[in-house]
C-alpha positions as CSV (number, residue, x, y, z in Angstrom):
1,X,0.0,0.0,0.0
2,X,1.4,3.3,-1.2
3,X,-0.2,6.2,1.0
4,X,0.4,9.7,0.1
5,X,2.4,8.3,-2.9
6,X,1.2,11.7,-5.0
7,X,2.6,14.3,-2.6
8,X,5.1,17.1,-3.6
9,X,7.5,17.8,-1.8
10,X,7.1,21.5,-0.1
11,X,7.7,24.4,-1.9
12,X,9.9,27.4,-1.4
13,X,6.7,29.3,-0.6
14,X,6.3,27.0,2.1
15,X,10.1,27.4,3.1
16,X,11.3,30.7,3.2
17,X,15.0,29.7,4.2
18,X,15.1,28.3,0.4
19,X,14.1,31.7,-1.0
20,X,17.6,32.9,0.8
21,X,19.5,30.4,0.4
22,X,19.1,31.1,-3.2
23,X,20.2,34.4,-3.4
24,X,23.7,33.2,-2.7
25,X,26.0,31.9,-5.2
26,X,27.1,28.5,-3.7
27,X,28.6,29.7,-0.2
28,X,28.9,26.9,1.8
29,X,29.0,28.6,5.7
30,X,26.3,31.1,4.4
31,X,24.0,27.7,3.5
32,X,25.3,26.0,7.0
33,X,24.1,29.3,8.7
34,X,20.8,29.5,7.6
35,X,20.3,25.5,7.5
36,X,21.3,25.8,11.7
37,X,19.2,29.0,11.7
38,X,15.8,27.3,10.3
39,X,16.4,24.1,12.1
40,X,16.3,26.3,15.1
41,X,13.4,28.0,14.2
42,X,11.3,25.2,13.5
43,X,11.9,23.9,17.0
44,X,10.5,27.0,18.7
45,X,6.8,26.8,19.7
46,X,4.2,28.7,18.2
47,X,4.6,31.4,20.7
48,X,8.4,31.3,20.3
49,X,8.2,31.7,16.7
50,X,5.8,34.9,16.7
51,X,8.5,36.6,19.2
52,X,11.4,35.9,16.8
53,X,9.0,37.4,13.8
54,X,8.2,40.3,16.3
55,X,11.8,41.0,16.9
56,X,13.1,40.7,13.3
57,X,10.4,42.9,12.0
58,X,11.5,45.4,15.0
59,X,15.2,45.7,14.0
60,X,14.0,45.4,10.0
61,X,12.6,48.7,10.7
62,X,14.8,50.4,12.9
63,X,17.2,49.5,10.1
64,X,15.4,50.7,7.2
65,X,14.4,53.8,9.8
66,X,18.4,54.7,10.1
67,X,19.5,53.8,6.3
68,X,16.5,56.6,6.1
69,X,18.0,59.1,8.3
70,X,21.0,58.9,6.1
71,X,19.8,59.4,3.2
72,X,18.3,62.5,4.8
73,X,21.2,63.5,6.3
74,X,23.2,63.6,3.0
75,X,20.3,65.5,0.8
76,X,20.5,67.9,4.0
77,X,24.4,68.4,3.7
78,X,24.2,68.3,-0.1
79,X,21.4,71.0,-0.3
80,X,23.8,73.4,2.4
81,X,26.9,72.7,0.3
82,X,25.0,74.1,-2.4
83,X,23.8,76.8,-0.9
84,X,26.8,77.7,0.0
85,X,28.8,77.5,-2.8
86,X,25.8,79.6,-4.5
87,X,26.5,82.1,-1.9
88,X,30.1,82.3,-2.0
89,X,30.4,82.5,-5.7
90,X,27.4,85.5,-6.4
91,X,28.6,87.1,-3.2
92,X,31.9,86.9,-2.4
93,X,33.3,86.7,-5.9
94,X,31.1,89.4,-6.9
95,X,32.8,91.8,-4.6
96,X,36.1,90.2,-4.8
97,X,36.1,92.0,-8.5
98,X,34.6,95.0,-7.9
């Protein structure tokens, strides 16, 4: 008796470790990682497993909130080097040539 003999084998979408394992090119201690990372996952409890998504959402977005803030910061200190440089050549080579 063959039960379950038509079942697929579970799909990336069902395996989110395999959507990152494939977006590196064949390195073998980035693979161990995440292999040790999901096995440990899957161990936690249901409750275990919400606080790890809880927490790696959390730092996700204090991440993308700082990679924000420098973005900012540099249109900031690219907008006052421009102004500045506007300022010092109308003004101060204006008069320098007077």
């Amino acid at each position: 008796m063959d039960i379950n003999k038509d079942t697929n084998p579970p799909s990336t979408e069902t395996q989110p470790w395999k959507i990152l394992q494939k977006g590196f090119a064949d390195s073998q201690p980035v693979k161990s990682i995440l292999n040790q990372v999901s096995q440990w996952f899957n161990t936690l409890p249901t409750v275990g497993k919400v606080v790890v998504g809880i927490v790696g959402v959390s730092m996700a977005f204090s991440l993308l909130r700082s990679v924000f803030q420098l973005v900012a910061s540099l249109i900031t200190l690219t907008l006052l080097g421009t102004i500045l440089y506007l300022v010092y050549k109308f003004f101060i080579t204006s008069q320098s040539q007077k």
